[in-house]
N, C-alpha and C positions, 0 to 999 in steps of 0.2 A: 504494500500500500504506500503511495507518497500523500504526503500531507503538504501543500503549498500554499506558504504564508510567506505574503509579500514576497522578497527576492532569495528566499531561504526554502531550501526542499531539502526534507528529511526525508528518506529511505530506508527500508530494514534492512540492507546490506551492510549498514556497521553490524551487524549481531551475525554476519557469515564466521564469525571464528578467526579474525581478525588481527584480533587484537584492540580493533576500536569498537567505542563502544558510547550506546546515549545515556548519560546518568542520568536521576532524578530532575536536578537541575535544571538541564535543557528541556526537558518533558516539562515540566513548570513553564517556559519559558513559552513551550508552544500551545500549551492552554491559556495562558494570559494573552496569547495574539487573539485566537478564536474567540474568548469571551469578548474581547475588546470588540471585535467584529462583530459579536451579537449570532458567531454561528455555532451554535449548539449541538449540532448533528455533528459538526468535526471534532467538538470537545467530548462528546459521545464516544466518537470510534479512537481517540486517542485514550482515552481510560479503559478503555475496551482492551483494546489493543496492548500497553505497556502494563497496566495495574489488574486485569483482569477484570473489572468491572460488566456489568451488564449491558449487556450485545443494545445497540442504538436501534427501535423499529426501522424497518423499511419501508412503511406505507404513510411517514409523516411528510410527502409529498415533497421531499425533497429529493436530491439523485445524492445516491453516495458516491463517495469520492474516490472509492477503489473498492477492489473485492475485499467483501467482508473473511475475517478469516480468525479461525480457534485458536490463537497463541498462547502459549502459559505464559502467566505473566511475569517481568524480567525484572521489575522493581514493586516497591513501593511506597506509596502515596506519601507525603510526610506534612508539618503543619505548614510550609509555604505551597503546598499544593491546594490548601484550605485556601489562605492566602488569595492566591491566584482567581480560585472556584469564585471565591464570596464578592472580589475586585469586580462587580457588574459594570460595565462601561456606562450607564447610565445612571448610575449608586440607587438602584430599585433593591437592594436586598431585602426578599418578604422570607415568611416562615416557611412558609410553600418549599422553594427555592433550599431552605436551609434543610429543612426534613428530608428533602430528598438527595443532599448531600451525607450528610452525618450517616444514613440507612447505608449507603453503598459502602464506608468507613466501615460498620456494625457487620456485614457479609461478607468483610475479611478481615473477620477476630482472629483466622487461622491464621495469618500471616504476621499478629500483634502488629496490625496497622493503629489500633487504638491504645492513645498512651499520651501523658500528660503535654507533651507540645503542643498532641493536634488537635484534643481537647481547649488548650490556651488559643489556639487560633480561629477555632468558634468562637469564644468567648469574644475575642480581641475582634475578629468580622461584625459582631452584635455591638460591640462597643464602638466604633465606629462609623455604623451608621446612626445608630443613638445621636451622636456628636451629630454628626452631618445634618441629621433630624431636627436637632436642638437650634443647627447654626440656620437653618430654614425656616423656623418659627422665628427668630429672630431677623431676619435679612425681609419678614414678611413685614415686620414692621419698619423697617430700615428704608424699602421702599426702594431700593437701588441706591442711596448715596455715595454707597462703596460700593460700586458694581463693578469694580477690576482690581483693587489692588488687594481686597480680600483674600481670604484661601478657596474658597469654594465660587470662583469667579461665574462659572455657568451656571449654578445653583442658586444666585442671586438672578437670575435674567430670568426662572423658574416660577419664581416666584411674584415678579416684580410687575408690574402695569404691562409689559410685552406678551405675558402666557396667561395673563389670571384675567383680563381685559379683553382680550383677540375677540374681534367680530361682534364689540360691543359698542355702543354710540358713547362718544365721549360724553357727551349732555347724562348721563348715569348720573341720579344722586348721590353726594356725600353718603347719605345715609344706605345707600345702595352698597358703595365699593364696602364702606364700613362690613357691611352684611357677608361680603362676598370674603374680605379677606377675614372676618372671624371664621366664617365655614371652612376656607384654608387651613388654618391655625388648628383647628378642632379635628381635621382627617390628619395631620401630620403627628400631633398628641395620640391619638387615638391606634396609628399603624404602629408610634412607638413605645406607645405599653406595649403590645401585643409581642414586639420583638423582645424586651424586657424579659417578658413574663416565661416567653422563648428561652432564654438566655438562664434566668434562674433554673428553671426547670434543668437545661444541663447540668450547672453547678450541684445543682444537689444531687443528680443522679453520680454522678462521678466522684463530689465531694465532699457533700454534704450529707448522705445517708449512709449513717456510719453501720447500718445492716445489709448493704447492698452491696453488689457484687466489686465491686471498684473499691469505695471509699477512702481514695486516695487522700492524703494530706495537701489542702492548698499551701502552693509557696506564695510568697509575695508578693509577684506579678499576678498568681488569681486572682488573689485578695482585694489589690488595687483595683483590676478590672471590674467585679461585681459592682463595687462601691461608686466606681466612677460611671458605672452606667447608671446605679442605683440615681444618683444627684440629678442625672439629666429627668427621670421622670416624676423627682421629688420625692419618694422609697428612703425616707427618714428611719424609718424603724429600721429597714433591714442594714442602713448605711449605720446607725448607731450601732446594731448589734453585733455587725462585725471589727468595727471598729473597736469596742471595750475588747472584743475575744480575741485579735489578734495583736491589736498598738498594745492593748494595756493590759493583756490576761498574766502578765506574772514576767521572769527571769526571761523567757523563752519568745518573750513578745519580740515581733517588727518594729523596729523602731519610723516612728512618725517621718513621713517624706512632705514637703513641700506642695507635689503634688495630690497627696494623702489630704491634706487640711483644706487646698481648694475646693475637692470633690464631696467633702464634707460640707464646707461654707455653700458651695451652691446646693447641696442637699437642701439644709435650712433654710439659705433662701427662697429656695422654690417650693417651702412648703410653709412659711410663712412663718419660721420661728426665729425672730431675730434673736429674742434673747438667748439664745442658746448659741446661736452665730457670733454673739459680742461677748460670750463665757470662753470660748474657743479662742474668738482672736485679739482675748485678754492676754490666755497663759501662752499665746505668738509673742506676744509684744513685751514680755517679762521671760521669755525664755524658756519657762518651763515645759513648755511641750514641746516647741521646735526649737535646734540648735542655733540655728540660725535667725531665727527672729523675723520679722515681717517682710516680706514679700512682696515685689509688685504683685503678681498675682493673687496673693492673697487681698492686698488692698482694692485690686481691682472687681473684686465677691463683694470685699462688703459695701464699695458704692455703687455698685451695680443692684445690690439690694435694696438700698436706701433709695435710691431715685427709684427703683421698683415700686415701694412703699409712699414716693411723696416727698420725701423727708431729705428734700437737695439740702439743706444745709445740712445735716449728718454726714451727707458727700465729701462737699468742700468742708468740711472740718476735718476728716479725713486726709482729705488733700494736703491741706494746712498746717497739719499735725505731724504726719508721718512722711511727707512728700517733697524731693527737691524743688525748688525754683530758682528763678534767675536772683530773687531778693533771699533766700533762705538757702543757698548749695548746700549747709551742713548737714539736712537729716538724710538718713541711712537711704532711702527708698529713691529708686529712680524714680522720677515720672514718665510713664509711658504714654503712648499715642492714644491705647486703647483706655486709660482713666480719663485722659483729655477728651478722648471720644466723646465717653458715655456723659461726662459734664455738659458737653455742649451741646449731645441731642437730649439733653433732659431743659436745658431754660429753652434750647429751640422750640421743643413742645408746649412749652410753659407759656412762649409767646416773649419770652426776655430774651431779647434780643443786644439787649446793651453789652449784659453779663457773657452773654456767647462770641461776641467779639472783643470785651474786656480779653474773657480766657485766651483767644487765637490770640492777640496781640505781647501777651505775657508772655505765653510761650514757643510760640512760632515766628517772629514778626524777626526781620536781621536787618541790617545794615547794606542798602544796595551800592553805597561807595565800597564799602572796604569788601574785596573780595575773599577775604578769610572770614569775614562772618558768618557763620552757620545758624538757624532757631534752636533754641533751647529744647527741643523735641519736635524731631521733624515729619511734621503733618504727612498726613495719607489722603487720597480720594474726598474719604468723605468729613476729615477736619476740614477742607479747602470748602467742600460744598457746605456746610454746615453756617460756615463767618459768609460766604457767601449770599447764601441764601438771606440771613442776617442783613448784607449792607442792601439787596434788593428790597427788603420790606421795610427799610427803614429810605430807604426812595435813592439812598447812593448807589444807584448803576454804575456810576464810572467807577467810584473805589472797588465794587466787586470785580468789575471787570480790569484795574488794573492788578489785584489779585489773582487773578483767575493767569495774566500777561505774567506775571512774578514766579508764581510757582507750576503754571503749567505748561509752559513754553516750550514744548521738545529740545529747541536749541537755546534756550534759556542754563541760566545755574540751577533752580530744581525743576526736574521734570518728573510731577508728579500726574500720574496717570489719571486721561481724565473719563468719567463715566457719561452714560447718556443725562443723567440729569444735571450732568456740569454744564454741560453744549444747552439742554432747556432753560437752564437759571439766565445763562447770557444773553442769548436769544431770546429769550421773554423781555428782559431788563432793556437791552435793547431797541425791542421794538416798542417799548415803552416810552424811552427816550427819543421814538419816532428818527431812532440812526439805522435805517432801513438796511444799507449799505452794511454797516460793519457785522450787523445780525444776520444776515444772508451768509458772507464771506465766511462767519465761524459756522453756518448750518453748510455751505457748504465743504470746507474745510475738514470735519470732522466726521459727515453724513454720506457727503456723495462724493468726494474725491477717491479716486484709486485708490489709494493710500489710505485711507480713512479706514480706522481697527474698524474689526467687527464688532465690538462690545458699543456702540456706537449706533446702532443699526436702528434709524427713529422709528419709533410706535406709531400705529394710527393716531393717540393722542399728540405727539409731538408733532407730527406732518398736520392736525387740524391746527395746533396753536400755531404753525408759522403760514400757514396759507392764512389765517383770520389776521393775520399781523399783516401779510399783504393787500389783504381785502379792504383795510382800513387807512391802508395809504395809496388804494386803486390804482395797484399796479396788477392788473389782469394777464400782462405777458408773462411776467415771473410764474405769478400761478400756474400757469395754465404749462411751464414748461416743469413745473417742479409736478404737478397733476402726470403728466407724462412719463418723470424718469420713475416715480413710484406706485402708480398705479395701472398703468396703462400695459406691463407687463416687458417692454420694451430690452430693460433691462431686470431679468432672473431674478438676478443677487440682491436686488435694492428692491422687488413685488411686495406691495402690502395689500392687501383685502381690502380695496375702498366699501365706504357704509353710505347709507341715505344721505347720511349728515354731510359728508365728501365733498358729495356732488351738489349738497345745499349749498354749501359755503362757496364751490366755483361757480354754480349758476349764479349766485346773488352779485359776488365779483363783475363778473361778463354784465350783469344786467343794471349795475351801478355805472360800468363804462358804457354803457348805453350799444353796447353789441350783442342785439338780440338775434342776429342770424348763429352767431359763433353759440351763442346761449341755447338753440335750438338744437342744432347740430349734437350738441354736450347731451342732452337732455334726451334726443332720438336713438342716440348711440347706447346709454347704457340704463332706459328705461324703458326702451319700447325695442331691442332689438331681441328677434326672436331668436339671430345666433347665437345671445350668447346664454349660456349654461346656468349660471350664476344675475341673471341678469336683478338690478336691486328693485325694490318696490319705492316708489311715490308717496311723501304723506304729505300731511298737511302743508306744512312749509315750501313744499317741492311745488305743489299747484298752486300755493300764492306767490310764489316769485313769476311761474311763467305765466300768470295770468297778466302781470305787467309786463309782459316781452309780447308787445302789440305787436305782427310782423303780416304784413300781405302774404297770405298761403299761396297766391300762384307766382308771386316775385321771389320766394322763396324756393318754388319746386322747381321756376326755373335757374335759378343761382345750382342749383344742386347738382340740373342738369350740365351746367356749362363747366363744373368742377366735375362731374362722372367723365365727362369728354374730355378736358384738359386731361386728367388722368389716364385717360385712355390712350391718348395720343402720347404722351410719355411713355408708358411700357409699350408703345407700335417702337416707335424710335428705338427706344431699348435694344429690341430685342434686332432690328433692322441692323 
């Protein structure tokens, strides 16, 4: 059988007696290509094939890829082959998915395939998307601000007004999107108990039932695992109980990690016990539990908690207490990006806008003369959007935008990445400021140039807020050519699903410039043609715009005629 993945073809001719030979290793390597593919059938006949695994049907409409064949199998499976299995290229891991993993594990006891690493790496797959879970519920509220310099860059675009919004009318109530992103929020909670509940269920079979056929002793890396999957779904009890029996059970105890007191603090925070969170990151801050003493990470739980709760000045006391600044360098604790973060989307929401640019200006702001000046903590994505956002609704466009020129300037001293909602804050501020010109040049710069990332790629929402920006300074060419590169199909890469509302906003345009034939035209194409597939429906708004595009119906059908001809005569010549 060959298996061909990308420009790499494995054959069982190393196993002729050789001398050469495929270890485990590379068989890992060739099931992480095929999952990454998404082809299952090939990840099938390679477990089949090297591990002995169970033979892939034949009738799941796929062609196999060579003759199937009864090999005894040459290796086996080990916990990066978990690894690999659990790595889904689109971080879908369900229980489904996992059950049917772990079984094929369990059907070669004979070979002692099952055995504490590969156990850990369940474990550690479940913990993992737990996290990823956690960082999705999160990123749902975040709303794209960091939609690229993040860790989970496509899992914020996921989640964000491009996938949760699709083929929705931007005119959707507040109270609507509200709706829509709690019912997100509540299936993500919900898939990751279920994983959880998955995940203990291993643990105690393997190590936690001390009458069962395993009952292995967890080492430390278990231990940490339950615990820190436990915090992501707020599993206070079970995060307590293990922690007395293993940190603190006697002589023979784990001593406390760093990591250990985060997964705890976010325990409590997520289930709502602060007091129990400010008894812990007492004996942090006196010594007695951790060696080391507070933590950014640790600091960053409990104001992360506290603006959870409300309670921003328990934040910045925080801050203020245990945390460097440019006025304070002595105390122990760096400040990081992400305690700056959380400060400033907690007044952003609050609607303090002073206090959210006070923070960027304290801690990020340098010296553009001296070119050895660096910020005191250098902002990501979404601090830049954040102060940004800030000088827009406080009516300074230009200062955002000469923020925006400071720290995101590719060929600039910082080039901090910027997300789609950087490109909307300027472009809104902009065409606020009625600088039509400079707000185009950044939409196109960032949206339709070659070169323009793909994290970038504007939403129906964003393509209506720059067409209504053009609508208002009736410039109908622009529209009608930015209607073309992303609507119209023309160009693939850049196609968004126009809606009713779309084509309200370019008819209204057309019919402001008083070009009611080009308004007609708009209107026939993709409300009344019966080629197309998708064609939109007409509402209210759509019949009262073209009831004022007064136009003579036979000086129109003849225009229409005299362009079918011109066009006709072009593809004669053409083709002559």
């Amino acid at each position: 059988r060959q298996y061909n993945l990308q420009d790499i073809v494995f054959t069982d001719y190393l196993f002729d007696g050789s001398g050469r030979h495929i270890d485990v290793d590379v068989v890992n390597t060739m099931i992480h290509g095929f999952v990454q593919r998404e082809d299952w059938r090939g990840v099938h006949e390679i477990m089949h094939d090297f591990f002995g695994w169970t033979a892939p049907p034949e009738d799941d409409g796929q062609e196999p890829t060579g003759e199937a064949t009864d090999i005894e199998p040459k290796m086996c499976p080990n916990a990066d082959t978990v690894e690999v299995l659990t790595s889904t290229a689109k971080n879908e891991l369900s229980v489904v998915h996992l059950d049917s993993i772990l079984e094929e594990f369990r059907k070669q006891s004979h070979h002692e395939v099952i055995n504490k690493d590969v156990i850990f790496g369940f474990l550690r797959a479940v913990d993992r998307q737990l996290e990823y879970e956690s960082y999705l519920e999160d990123a749902a509220s975040w709303m794209g601000y960091d939609g690229h310099s993040m860790t989970f860059q496509n899992e914020v675009k996921a989640v964000n007004r491009e996938e949760q919004f699709a083929k929705k009318s931007d005119s959707t109530s507040e109270e609507k999107k509200s709706e829509q992103m709690s019912t997100q929020q509540q299936k993500l909670r919900t898939r990751a108990q279920e994983l959880y509940e998955w995940l203990w269920n291993v643990y105690y079979t393997y190590f936690g039932n001390k009458m069962g056929d395993y009952a292995w002793i967890p080492e430390q890396n278990v231990v940490d695992i339950v615990i820190h999957s436990a915090s992501f779904v707020g599993d206070v009890k079970t995060s307590e109980s293990m922690f007395e029996t293993f940190y603190q059970g006697g002589e023979d105890a784990f001593k406390p990690t760093n990591e250990m007191i985060v997964s705890m603090l976010r325990a409590y925070g997520r289930a709502g016990q602060r007091e129990k969170a400010r008894e812990m990151f007492a004996k942090c801050a006196n010594r007695t539990l951790l060696d080391g003493g507070v933590t950014p990470e640790i600091i960053e739980q409990m104001i992360e908690m506290s603006c959870m709760r409300g309670d921003v000045d328990e934040a910045v006391s925080f801050l203020r207490t245990y945390c460097q600044s440019p006025s304070e360098p002595q105390h122990a604790v760096p400040t990081t990006t992400t305690i700056l973060n959380i400060l400033m989307d907690t007044f952003r929401k609050q609607g303090d806008t002073e206090k959210c640019i006070s923070l960027f200006e304290e801690f990020c702001s340098f010296n553009k003369e001296d070119s050895k000046s660096t910020p005191f903590v250098a902002p990501t994505t979404a601090t830049v959007n954040f102060v940004m956002e800030a000088y827009v609704k406080e009516g300074d466009v230009d200062v955002a935008f000469q923020i925006f020129e400071d720290y995101c300037d590719p060929s600039g001293r910082y080039s901090v990445p910027v997300s789609l909602y950087t490109v909307e804050l300027i472009v809104q501020g902009l065409f606020q400021m009625e600088q039509v010109e400079r707000a185009i040049g950044v939409f196109e710069t960032f949206c339709i140039d070659p070169d323009a990332p793909d994290y970038c790629k504007p939403t129906l929402a964003t393509l209506h807020m720059v067409l209504r920006g053009l609508q208002k300074k009736g410039d109908a060419s622009r529209s009608l050519r930015i209607f073309s590169i992303f609507f119209s199909g023309n160009v693939p890469e850049l196609y968004v699903i126009p809606h009713t509302d779309t084509l309200n906003i370019i008819l209204q345009t057309l019919q402001n410039d008083e070009d009611f034939f080009k308004c007609r035209d708009v209107y026939e194409e993709y409300f009344n043609n019966k080629d197309l597939e998708d064609a939109l429906q007409p509402n209210e708004e759509t019949r009262e715009i073209m009831k004022r595009c007064v136009i003579d119906e036979r000086e129109y059908q003849e225009r229409k005629r005299a362009i079918d001809m011109e066009l006709h005569s072009r593809d004669v010549d053409e083709t002559l």
